[in-house]
Steps between C-alpha positions, in 0.01 A plus 500: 500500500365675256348840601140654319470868548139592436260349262559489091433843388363685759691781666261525847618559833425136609797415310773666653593208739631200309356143530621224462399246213337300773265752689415623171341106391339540818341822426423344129335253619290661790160583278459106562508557877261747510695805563452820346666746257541726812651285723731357214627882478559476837678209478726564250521844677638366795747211320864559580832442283583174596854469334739644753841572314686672792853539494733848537320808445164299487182757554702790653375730260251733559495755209756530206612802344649416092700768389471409104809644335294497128754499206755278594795672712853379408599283763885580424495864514315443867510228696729270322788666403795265276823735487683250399367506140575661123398850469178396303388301811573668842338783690619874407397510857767440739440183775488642868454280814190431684372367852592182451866422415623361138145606390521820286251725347583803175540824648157585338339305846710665835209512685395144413874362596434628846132310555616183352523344780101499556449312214570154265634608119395271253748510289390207264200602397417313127266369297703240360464269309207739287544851512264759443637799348184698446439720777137487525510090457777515850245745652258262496676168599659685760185638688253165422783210472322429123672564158202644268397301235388805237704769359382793282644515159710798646663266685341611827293312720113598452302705766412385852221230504275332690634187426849649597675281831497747780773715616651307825335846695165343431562184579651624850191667611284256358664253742608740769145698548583806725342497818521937503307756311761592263608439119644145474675561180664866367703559172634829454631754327403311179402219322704198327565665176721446163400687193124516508477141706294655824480287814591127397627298795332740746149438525288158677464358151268229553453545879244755452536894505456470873849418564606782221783714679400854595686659242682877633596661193503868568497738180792709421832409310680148613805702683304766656629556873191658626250211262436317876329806662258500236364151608123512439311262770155630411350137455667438887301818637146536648320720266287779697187417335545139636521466888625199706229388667279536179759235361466357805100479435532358197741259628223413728237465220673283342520231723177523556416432126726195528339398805166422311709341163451142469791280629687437165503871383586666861808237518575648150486820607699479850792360325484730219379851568472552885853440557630741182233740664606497813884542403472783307228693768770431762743623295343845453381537855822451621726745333787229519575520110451833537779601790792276337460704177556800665858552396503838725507300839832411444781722594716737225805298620342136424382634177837594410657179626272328233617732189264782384359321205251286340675187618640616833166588615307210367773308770355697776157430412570121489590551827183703579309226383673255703486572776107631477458084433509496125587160383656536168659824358703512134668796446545518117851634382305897370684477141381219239723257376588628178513882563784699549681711837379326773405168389724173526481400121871634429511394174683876430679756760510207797795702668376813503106392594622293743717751647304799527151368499386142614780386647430791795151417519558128568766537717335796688150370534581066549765628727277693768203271427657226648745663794156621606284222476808346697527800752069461571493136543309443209714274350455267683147385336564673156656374227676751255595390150627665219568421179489560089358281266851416391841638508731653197728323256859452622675611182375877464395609120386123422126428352316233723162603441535638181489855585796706447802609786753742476862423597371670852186281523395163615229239374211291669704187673236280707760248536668677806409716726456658856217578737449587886343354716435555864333492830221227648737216526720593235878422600676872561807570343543237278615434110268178330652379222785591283550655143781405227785713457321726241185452694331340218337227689473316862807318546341377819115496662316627202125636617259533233209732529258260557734383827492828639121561463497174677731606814245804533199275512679302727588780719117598552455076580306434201658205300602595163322220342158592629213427229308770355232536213540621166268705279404115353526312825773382474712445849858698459756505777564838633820464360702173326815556748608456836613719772965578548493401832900629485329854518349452835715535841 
């Protein structure tokens, strides 16, 4: 059955249950029975999914944390490694052995090859049969399920919009209200970002800023190892000027006002501003936010297990987060696509960046993010992903995108690549799907973005084809795909 998710265009609280096509003729047609805007709020208020998809690893999600590795890490030189190959294909990095036997890693990942057994590889990752070479265009599929339909004459995508498909975040907590006083939806240490394209893919688009992440992006340079203890949480903080109970007062006041509005506009306003109001004062009052920033709670040893860095310590505060109830957390990869050192666009230098800078990082930071999600039981109701918008050519100094590659570099390739995913479900120590010999594309269980987007909206028990509104109206499915039920135990 066909599932409706709120009413056209609107982005109220009332709408974060679905309803079936059904109840929602019912409601349609109640004016002719006599009953009131209110109680049609109510109504729909109170309406229930009535699709039940079920199956393995069905609503066992709680929270996800989405490691985003922005700039497209070469599968081959990590997770994916093809030896057997001309010089101009394979790894410079030498295979080693993991967890799981006949499954190997590069030696760039040890202390991945020893967790591997927590979680599923996706090794067929692809967006076959239409790739998308431009970084910025992947971003965007990849975090809404949507290819854009307008490009700059740069090439690039344009700015965020309001008429942008959300980011899957949005949709989550849309869907998944949380029941604590805490921030549903965090993105740190920085935004989406090629070149000067700011933010696409990562905002509510046409839900409404209310489902906007809370973005974390503390100042300071992208690598900086001390840039988390300069978190500023001065918007989470109780002024001194402004007291709780004289919140709590105006709390007060305010239902009084509504008390006295005439039916239509004080069911307007309890579904629009009383619940956003009440959110954000619990919020404050209750320092929740406030105590999982707090980076110094956490012992000099755990710090160090994470990796004194940008990245390292953004893992840690996923964590935080977490397990202080907040639903959605995307930790950003802390170097754009196309910059140099740290980031994962190895167009140039790929064995020595890899080696010396984010190869560590990844290995350091996924590693201990997992093993101790694993080791605290949180795992068990979290899902952790991560993955690039694409992965790197498998013939090193070729042009695919039209930008240029040394003999030690690699090229965008989204027709093959790899991504991790784990936890809530998720089958433990386990390969999906296969690459070719040169690991240029699936030879068996391809997933394309849109699939895996599906499998985590299917992990939270929200069907992937549940109907939302567009900026004109128009009903959308969360995303065109279904759920890989292989990737569930």
């Amino acid at each position: 059955m066909l599932v409706l998710s709120g009413s056209p265009g609107k982005d109220l609280c009332d709408s974060q249950l679905g309803a079936s096509r059904r109840a929602f003729l019912r409601v349609g047609g109640s004016g002719m029975l006599g009953l009131g805007l209110g109680s049609m709020f109510q109504l729909k208020a109170q309406a229930k999914e009535t699709r039940h998809v079920g199956g393995p690893g069905w609503n066992k999600a709680k929270s996800i944390i989405m490691v985003y590795l922005q700039g497209g890490p070469s599968h081959l030189d990590l997770w994916d490694p093809k030896p057997d190959n001309p010089d101009n294909v394979k790894s410079v990095f030498k295979p080693i052995d993991t967890k799981l036997p006949g499954v190997h890693f590069t030696e760039i990942l040890p202390k991945l090859a020893q967790v591997n057994d927590k979680f599923t590889m996706i090794r067929s990752m692809s967006y076959t049969p239409n790739g998308l070479f431009n970084h910025t265009a992947a971003i965007y599929q990849m975090m809404t399920g949507y290819t854009t339909d307008k490009v700059s004459p740069s090439g690039q995508l344009e700015p965020p919009s309001p008429k942008d498909f959300p980011n899957f975040g949005s949709n989550i907590i849309r869907l998944r209200p949380l029941d604590e006083p805490m921030l549903p939806f965090v993105m740190l240490p920085r935004p989406l970002q090629e070149s000067n394209v700011v933010g696409k893919g990562g905002t509510a688009g046409f839900l409404g800023k209310a489902f906007d992440p809370y973005t974390l992006y503390p100042t300071g340079d992208d690598m900086d190892m001390e840039k988390m203890n300069r978190i500023k949480i001065d918007d989470l903080r109780l002024r001194p000027e402004v007291f709780a109970k004289r919140l709590q007062r105006r709390a007060k006041l305010r239902d009084a006002i509504n008390s006295g509005m005439p039916a239509i506009d004080k069911a307007v306003a309890e579904h629009k501003l009383d619940t956003y109001y009440d959110q954000a004062l619990n919020l404050i009052m209750s320092g929740r936010a406030r105590d999982a920033f707090d980076l110094s709670q956490e012992s000099a040893q755990t710090r160090d297990r994470y990796g004194r860095n940008t990245f390292g310590q953004s893992c840690l505060l996923a964590r935080r987060l977490v397990e202080a109830d907040t639903r959605v957390v995307e930790v950003i990869w802390p170097k754009v696509a196309n910059s140099n050192n740290h980031s994962w666009d190895h167009h140039v230098g790929l064995t020595e960046r890899m080696k010396d800078r984010s190869g560590p990082m990844l290995d350091t930071g996924l590693s201990a993010l997992i093993a101790d999600m694993d080791e605290r039981g949180l795992l068990e109701d979290t899902l952790v992903v991560a993955v690039g918008e694409f992965g790197r050519s498998p013939k090193k100094g070729v042009s695919t995108s039209g930008n240029g590659n040394s003999a030690d570099g690699r090229d965008h390739w989204p027709y093959c690549y790899t991504a991790v995913f784990a936890g809530a479900g998720v089958r433990r120590g386990h390969v999906h799907g296969k690459s070719d010999k040169t690991g240029s594309a699936p030879l068996e269980d391809p997933v394309h973005p849109g699939e895996l987007l599906a499998s985590i909206y299917h992990g939270f028990g929200i069907d992937p084809e549940t109907i939302v509104y567009n900026h004109l109206n128009q009903p959308r499915e969360l995303v065109k795909a279904q759920a890989v039920s292989g990737l569930f135990a």
